[in-house]
Backbone bond lengths (Angstrom), bond angles and torsions (degrees), N, CA, C in turn:
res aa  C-N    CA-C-N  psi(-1)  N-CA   C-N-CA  omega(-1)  CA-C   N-CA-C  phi
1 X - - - 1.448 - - 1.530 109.08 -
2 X 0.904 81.23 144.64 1.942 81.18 -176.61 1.562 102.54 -124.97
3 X 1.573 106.78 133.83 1.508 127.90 -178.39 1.406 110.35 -101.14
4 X 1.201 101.22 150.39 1.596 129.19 -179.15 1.597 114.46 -128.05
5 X 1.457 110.84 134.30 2.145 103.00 179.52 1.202 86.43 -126.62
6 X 1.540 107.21 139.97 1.120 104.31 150.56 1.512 132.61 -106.52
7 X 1.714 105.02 -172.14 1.530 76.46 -158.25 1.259 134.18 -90.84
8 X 1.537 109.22 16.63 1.613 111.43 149.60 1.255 107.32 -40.40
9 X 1.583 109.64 -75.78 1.324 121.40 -144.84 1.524 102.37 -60.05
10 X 1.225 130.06 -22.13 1.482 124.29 175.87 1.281 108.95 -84.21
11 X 1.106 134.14 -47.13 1.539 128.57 164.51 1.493 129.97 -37.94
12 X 1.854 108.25 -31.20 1.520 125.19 163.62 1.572 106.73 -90.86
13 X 1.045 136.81 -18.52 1.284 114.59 161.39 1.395 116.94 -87.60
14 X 1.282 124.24 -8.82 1.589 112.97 168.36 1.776 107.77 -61.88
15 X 1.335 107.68 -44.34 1.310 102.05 -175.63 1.481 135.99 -88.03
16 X 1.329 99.72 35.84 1.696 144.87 171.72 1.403 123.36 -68.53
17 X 1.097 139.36 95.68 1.773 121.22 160.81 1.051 116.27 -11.08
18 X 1.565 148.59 177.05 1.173 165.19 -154.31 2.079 88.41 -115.84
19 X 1.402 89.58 -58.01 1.497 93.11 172.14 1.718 121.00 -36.89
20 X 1.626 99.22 -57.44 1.607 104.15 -145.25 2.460 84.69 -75.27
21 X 1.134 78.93 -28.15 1.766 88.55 -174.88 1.609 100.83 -65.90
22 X 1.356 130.46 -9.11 1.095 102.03 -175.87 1.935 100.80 -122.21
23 X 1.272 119.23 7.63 1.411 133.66 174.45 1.695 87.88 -85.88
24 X 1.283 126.41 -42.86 1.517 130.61 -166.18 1.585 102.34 -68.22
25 X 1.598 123.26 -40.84 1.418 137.09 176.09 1.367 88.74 -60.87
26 X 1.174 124.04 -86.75 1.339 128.64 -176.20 1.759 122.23 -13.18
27 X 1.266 104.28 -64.91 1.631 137.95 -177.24 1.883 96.56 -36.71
28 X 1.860 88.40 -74.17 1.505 96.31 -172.13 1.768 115.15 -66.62
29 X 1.307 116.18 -6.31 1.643 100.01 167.76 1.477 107.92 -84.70
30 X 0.956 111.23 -15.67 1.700 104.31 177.88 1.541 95.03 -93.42
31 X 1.066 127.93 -32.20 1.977 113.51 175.36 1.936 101.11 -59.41
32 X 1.104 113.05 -37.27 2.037 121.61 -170.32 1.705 73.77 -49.96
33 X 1.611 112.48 -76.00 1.542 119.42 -132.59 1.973 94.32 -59.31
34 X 1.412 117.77 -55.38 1.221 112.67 -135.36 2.196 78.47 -143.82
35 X 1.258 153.30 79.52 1.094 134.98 154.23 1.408 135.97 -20.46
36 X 1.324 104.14 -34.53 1.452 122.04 -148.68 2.285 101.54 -122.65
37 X 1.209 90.47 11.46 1.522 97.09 178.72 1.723 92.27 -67.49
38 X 1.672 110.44 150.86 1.211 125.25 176.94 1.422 122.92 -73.19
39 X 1.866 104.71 -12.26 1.621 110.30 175.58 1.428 109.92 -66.89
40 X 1.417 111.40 -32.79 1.671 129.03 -175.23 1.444 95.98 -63.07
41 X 1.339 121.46 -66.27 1.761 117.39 178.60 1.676 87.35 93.47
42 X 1.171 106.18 27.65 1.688 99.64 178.89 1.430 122.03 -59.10
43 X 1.464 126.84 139.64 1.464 125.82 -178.42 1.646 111.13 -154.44
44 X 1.249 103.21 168.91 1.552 105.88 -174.60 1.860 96.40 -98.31
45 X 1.097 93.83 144.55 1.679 105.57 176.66 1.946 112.50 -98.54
46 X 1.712 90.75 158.45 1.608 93.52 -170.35 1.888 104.53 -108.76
47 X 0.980 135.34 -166.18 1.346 139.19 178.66 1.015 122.08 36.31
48 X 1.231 125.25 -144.57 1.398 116.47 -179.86 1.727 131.41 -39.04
49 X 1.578 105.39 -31.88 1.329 116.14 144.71 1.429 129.51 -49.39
50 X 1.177 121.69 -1.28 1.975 113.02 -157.76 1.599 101.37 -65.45
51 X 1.241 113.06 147.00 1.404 121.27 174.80 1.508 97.63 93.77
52 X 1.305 135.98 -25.86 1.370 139.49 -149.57 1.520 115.09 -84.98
53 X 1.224 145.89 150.36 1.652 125.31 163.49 1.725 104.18 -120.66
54 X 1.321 114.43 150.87 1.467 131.01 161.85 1.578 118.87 -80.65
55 X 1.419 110.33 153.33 1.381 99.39 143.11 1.369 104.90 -149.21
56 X 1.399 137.88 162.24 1.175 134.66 -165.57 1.803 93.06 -101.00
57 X 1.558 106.91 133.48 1.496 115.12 176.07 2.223 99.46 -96.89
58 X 1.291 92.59 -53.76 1.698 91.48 176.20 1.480 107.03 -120.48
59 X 1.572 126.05 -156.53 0.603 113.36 160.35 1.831 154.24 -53.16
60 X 1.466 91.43 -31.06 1.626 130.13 -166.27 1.543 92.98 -110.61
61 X 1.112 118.83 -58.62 1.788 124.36 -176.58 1.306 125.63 -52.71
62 X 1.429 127.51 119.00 1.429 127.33 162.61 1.288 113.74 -135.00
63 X 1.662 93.14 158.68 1.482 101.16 174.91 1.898 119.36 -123.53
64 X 1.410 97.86 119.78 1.232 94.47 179.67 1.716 137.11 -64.63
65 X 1.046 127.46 135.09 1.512 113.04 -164.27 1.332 114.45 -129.55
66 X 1.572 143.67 133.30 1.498 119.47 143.76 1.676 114.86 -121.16
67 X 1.212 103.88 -176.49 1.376 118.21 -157.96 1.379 104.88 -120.44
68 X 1.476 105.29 101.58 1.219 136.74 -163.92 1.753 103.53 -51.94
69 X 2.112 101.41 -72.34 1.504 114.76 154.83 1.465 99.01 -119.89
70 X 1.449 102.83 -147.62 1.337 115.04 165.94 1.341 122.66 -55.89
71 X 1.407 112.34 -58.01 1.138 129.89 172.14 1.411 141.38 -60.68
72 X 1.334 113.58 -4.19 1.350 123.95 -159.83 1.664 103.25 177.10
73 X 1.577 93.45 135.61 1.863 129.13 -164.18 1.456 113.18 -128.58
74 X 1.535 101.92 139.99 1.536 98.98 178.88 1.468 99.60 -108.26
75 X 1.363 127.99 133.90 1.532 116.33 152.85 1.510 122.67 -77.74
76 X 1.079 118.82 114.11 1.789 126.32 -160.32 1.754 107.44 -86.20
77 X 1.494 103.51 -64.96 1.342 107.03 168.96 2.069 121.80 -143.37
78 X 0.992 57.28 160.03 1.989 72.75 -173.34 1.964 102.36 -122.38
79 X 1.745 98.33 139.87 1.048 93.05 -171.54 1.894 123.73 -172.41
80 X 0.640 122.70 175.91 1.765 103.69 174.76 1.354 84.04 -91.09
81 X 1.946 107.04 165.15 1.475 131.83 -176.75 1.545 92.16 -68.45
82 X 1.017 138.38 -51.88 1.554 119.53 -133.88 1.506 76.24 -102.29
83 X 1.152 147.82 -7.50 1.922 140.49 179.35 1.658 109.01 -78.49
84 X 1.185 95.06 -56.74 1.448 115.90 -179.60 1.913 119.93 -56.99
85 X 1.935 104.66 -51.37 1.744 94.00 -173.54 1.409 90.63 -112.46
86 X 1.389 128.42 65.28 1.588 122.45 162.74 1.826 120.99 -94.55
């Protein structure tokens, strides 16, 4: 599968810990292997999200995603829970 960020989402991961940036490295090699693994907690989002999917990077951290085709995903935004669906 091949990923795409846009450039929200790179602009919010610059302003990341070294830490939270490397749980996020982490995150997306297990999204390559398996998307839909239960560590991800992956789900489809409602409202202004519709069409959109989550996955949880920490506890508080997510990253928003959609699915370009089959083959290929953009990460749109990254963010704490309560920043992101207010």
């Amino acid at each position: 599968m091949l990923i795409r960020f846009h450039k929200n989402f790179k602009k919010q991961y610059r302003k990341l810990t070294e830490k939270q940036k490397k749980k996020i490295q982490e995150r997306l090699k297990i999204f390559l292997k398996d998307p839909f693994t239960p560590v991800l907690k992956n789900h489809p989002l409602k409202g202004k999200y519709l069409d959109y999917r989550s996955i949880n990077i920490t506890g508080d951290l997510r990253a928003i995603y959609k699915y370009i085709n089959p083959e290929e995903c953009i990460f749109v935004v990254l963010g704490r829970h309560r920043d992101l669906y207010k």
